[in-house]
matplotlib code that plots the C-alpha trace (Angstrom):
import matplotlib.pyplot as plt

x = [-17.5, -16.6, -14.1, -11.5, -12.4, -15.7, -14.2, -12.0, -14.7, -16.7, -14.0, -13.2, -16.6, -17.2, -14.2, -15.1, -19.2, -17.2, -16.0, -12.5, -13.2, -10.5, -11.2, -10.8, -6.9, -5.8, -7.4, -5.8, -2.3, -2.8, -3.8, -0.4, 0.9, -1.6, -2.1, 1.9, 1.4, -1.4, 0.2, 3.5, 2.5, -0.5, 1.3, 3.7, 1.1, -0.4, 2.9, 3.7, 0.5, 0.8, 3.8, 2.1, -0.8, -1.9, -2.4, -4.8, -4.1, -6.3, -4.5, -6.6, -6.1, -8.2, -7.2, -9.2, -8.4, -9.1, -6.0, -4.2, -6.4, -6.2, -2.6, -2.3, -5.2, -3.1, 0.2, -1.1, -2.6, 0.7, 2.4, -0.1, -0.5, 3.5, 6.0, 9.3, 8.0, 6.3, 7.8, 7.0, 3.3, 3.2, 3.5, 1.1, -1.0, -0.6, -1.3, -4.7, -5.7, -5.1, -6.9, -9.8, -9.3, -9.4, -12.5, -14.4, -13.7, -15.0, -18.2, -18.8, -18.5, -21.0, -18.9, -16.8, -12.9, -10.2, -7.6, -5.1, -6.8, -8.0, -3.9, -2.9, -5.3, -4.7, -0.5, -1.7, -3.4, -0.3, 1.9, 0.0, -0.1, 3.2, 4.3, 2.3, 3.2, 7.4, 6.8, 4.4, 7.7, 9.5, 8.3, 7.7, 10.9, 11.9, 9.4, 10.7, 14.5, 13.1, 13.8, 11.8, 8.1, 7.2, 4.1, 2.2, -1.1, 0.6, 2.8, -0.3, -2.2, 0.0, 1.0, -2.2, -3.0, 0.4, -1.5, -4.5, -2.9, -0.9, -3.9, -5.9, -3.3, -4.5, -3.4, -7.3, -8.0, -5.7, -5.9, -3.9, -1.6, -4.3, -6.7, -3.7, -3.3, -6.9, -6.8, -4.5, -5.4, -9.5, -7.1, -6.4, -9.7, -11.8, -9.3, -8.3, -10.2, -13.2, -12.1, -10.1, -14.1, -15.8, -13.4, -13.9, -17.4, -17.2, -15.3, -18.0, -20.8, -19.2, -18.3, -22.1, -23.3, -20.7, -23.2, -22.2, -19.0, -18.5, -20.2, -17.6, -14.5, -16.0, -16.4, -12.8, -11.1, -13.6, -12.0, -8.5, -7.3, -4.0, -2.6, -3.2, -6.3, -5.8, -8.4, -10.9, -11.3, -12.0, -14.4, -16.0, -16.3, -20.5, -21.2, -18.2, -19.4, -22.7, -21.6, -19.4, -22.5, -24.8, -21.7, -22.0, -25.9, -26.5, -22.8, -22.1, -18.7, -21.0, -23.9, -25.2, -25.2, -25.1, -25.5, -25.3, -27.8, -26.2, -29.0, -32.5, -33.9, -37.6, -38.0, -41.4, -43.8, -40.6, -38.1, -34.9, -32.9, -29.3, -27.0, -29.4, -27.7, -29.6, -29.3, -29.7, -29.5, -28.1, -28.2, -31.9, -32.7, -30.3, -32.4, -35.7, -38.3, -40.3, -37.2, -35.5, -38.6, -38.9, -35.9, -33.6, -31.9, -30.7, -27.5, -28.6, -26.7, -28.9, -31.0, -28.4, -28.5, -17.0, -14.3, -10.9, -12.3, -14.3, -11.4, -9.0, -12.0, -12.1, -8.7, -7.9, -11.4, -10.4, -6.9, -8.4, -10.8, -8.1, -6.1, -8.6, -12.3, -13.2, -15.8, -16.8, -14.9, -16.4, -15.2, -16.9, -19.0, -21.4, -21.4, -21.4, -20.1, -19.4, -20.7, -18.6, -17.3, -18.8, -16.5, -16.5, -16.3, -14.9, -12.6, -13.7, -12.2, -12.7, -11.1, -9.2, -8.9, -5.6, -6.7]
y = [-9.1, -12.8, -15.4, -14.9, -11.3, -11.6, -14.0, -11.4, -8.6, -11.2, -12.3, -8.3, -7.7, -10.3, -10.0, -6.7, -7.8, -10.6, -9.6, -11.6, -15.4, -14.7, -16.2, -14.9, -16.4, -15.0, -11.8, -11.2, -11.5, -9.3, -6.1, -5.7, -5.6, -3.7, -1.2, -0.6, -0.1, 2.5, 4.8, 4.9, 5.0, 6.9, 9.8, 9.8, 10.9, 13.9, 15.1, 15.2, 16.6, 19.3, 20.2, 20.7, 22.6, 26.1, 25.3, 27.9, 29.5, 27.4, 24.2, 23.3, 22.5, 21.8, 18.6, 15.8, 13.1, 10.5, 10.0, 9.9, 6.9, 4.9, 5.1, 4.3, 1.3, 0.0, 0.1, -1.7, -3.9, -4.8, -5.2, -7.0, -9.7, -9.8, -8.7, -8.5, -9.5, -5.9, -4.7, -7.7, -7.3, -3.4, -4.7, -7.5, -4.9, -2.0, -4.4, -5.4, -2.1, -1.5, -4.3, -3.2, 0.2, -1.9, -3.9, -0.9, 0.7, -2.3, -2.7, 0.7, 0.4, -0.8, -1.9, -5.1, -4.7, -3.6, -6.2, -3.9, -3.8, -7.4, -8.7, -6.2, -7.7, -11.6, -10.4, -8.5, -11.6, -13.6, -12.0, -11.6, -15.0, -16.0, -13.0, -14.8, -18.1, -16.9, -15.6, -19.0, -21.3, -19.2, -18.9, -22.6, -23.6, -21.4, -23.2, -26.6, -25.2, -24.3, -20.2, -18.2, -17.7, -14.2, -12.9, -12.1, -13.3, -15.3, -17.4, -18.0, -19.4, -21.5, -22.8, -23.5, -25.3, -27.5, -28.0, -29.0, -31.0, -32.9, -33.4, -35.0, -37.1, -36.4, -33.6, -32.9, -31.6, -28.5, -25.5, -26.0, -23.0, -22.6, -21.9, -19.8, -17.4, -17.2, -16.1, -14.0, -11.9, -12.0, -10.1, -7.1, -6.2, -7.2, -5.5, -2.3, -0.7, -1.2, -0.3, 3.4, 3.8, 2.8, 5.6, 8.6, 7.9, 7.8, 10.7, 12.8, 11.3, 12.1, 15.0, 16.3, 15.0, 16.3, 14.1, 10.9, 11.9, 13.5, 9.5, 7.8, 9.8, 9.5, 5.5, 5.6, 7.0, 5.6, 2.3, 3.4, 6.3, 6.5, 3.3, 1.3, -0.1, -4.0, -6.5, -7.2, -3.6, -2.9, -6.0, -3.5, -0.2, -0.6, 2.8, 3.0, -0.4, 1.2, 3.8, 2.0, -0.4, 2.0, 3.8, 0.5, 0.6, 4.2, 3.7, -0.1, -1.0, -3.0, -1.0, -4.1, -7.8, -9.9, -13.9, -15.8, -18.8, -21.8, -24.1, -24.2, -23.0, -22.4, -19.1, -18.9, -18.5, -17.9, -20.1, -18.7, -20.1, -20.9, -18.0, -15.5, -12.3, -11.7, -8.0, -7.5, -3.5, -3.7, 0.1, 0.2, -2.3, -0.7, 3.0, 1.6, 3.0, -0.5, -2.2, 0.7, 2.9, 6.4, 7.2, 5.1, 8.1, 9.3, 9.0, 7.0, 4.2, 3.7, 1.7, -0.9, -2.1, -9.1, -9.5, -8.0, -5.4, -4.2, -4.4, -2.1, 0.3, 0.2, 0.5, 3.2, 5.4, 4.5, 6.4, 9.0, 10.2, 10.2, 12.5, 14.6, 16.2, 17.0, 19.0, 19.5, 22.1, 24.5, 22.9, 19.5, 18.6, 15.4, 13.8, 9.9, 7.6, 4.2, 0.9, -1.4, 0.8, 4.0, 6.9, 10.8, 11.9, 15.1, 13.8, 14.4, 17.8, 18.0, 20.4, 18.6, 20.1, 18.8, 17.6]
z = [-32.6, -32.6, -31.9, -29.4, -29.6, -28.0, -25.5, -24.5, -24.0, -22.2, -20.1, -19.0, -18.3, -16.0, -13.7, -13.8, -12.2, -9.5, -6.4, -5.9, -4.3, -1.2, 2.1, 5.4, 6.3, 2.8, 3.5, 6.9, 5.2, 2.8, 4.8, 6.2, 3.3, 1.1, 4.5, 3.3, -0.1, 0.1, 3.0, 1.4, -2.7, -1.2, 0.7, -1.9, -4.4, -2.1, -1.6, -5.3, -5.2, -2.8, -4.5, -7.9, -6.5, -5.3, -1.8, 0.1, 3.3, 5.0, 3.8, 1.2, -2.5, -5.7, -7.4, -9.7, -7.5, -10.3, -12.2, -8.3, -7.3, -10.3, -9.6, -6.4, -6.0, -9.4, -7.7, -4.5, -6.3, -8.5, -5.4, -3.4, -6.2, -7.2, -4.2, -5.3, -9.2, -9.0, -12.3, -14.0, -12.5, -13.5, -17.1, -17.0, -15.5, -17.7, -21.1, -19.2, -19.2, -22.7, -23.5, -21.8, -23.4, -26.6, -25.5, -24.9, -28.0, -29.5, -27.3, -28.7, -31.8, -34.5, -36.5, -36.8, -34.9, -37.2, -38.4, -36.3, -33.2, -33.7, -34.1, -30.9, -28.6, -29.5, -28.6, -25.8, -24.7, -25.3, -23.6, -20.4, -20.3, -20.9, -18.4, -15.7, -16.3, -16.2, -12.9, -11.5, -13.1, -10.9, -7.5, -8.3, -8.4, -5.8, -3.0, -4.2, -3.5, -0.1, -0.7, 1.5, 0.7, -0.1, 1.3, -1.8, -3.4, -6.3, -3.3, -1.2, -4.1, -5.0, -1.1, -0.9, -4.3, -3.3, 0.4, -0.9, -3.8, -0.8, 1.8, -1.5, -2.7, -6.0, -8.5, -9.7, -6.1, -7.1, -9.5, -12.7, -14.3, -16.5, -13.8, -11.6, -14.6, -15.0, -11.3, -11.2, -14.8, -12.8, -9.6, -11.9, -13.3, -10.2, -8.0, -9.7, -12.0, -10.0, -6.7, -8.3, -9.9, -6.5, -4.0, -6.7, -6.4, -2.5, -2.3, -5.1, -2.7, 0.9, -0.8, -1.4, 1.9, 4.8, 7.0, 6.3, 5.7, 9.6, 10.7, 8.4, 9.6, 13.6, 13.2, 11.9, 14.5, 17.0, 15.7, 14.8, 16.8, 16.3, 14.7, 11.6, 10.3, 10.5, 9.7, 12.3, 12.3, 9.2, 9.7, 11.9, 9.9, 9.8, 8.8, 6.4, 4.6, 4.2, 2.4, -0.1, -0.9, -1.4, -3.7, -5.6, -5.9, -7.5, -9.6, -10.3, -11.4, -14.3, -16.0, -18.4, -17.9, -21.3, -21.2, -24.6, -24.3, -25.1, -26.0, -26.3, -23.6, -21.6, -19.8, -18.5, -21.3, -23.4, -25.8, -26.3, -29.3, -28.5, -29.5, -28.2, -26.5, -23.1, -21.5, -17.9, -17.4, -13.5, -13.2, -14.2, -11.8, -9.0, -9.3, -9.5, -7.1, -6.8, -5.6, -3.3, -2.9, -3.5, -2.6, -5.2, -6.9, -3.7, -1.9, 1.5, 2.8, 5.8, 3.7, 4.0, 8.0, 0.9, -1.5, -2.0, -4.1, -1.0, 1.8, -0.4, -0.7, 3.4, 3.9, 1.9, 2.7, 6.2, 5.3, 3.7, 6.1, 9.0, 7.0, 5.1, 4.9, 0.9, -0.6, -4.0, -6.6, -8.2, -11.7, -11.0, -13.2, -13.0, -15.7, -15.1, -18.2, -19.3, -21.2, -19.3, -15.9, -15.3, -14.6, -14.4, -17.7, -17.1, -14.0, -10.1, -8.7, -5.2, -2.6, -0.2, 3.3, 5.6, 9.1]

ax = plt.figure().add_subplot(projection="3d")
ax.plot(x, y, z, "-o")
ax.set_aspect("equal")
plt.show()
């Protein structure tokens, strides 16, 4: 794999190993929104659910939660990143993750891409692109009209670039469109794909130990009671957050690392040629015994005493455990899988029980 093929795959792969560069101010305007997105799209979904589903007499149903998370953490993210553009943003979206569908076939396969696939992801590429930069010419012109600013991640990048550009006096202080699609493309696989992999994890894990689960869901409505999570809150969640990190050690949303050395260089005793392909196998390192102890292949966040990717994962565990306690179906099977993001193979059915 070479060219802009290999760019591609090593462009997915990393967004998919950064957490999202937001600060704090950009973060606290999002949660309204994204708190929204998930309770509405969210509860939507469990209805549609409910309604497709052999409910028991004791209010619980069976149902592989995966597809349902993917869908909602993909919608709020749409939404979160585009407003009002949110169809436009479901189809920038949706042609991501056929690229990375694409990319993993490719990553897979020992053999060189086909001319097929090869032509579909260079148009796939394309039209992301010039999908993203229709909708920055627009809210562009519309904030130089005056029009109200809507309160989604694309405006607030770019009121900020246009702040910072101002304070500076100098157009090299700010991001170009270049670096505002780059930005926003990073949003979706950073943002999605890893957080839908890092709550059907959390909900296997919580499933198999009800312990941690009865903590989580008594710090959340120690915290929240009644009304909606908001940020300093979830700033708060302790035992929740150490959960979802040690979700992230024992199932990374990366498996392998892979750095192409540039130019010559000296590691230790070693000289590595330029074009070399290094390999750093995170999920070895994140289950080894002589860095976690003796322990390492076993769920326990206490051993632990942020990005976007991370505050979606509170908000909507946060949600979840107000409004449900899960255990583990019958049907589930474990069987982890995945070169670039690690998944349930066979889906994650859990029993879901109605507070």
């Amino acid at each position: 794999m070479g060219g802009s093929t290999w760019r591609i795959g090593q462009w997915v792969i990393e967004a998919r190993s950064k957490p999202i560069n937001l600060d704090d101010d950009i973060k606290k305007r999002l949660v309204p929104f994204l708190l929204n997105t998930i309770h509405k799209y969210g509860m939507l979904h469990f209805l549609i659910i409910s309604n497709n589903h052999n409910i028991s007499p004791e209010g619980s149903l069976e149902v592989d939660v995966c597809p349902y998370l993917e869908t909602i953490t993909s919608d709020a993210i749409s939404r979160t990143a585009f407003g009002s553009s949110y169809l436009e943003g479901r189809l920038i979206f949706e042609l991501q993750r056929e690229q990375a569908k694409h990319i993993m076939h490719t990553v897979r396969s020992i053999y060189i891409p086909g001319w097929r696939r090869h032509q579909r992801m260079m148009r796939i590429e394309k039209e992301v692109e010039s999908t993203i930069r229709g909708l920055i010419g627009k809210r562009v012109e519309a904030m130089k009209t005056g029009e109200a600013v809507h309160e989604d991640l694309l405006s607030i990048l770019l009121a900020s670039n246009f702040r910072e550009i101002e304070e500076s006096g100098n157009k090299r202080f700010g991001m170009t469109i270049d670096e505002v699609v780059e930005e926003c493309k990073l949003f979706y696989f950073a943002g999605q794909e890893t957080t839908s992999a890092l709550l059907v994890w959390t909900l296997v894990l919580l499933s198999r130990h009800p312990g941690w689960q009865a903590r989580a869901r008594d710090e959340v409505m120690r915290l929240f009671r009644n009304r909606a999570p908001d940020f300093d809150g979830l700033n708060k969640l302790k035992i929740v957050t150490t959960i979802l990190y040690e979700v992230l050690r024992l199932y990374p949303p990366v498996a392998v690392l892979s750095r192409r050395v540039s130019e010559e260089t000296k590691l230790g005793k070693f000289t590595l040629p330029a074009g070399v392909l290094l390999s750093l196998p995170v999920i070895i390192l994140q289950h080894d015994p002589e860095i976690w102890g003796d322990d390492a292949l076993e769920f326990n966040p206490g051993r632990f005493n942020e990005g976007f990717a991370m505050l979606q994962a509170k908000m909507a565990v946060a949600m979840m455990l107000r409004r449900f306690s899960f255990e583990l179906s019958g049907s589930y099977t474990h069987a982890p899988l995945g070169l670039i993001n690690i998944h349930p193979q066979h889906g994650a059915h859990l029993l879901l029980h109605k507070l």
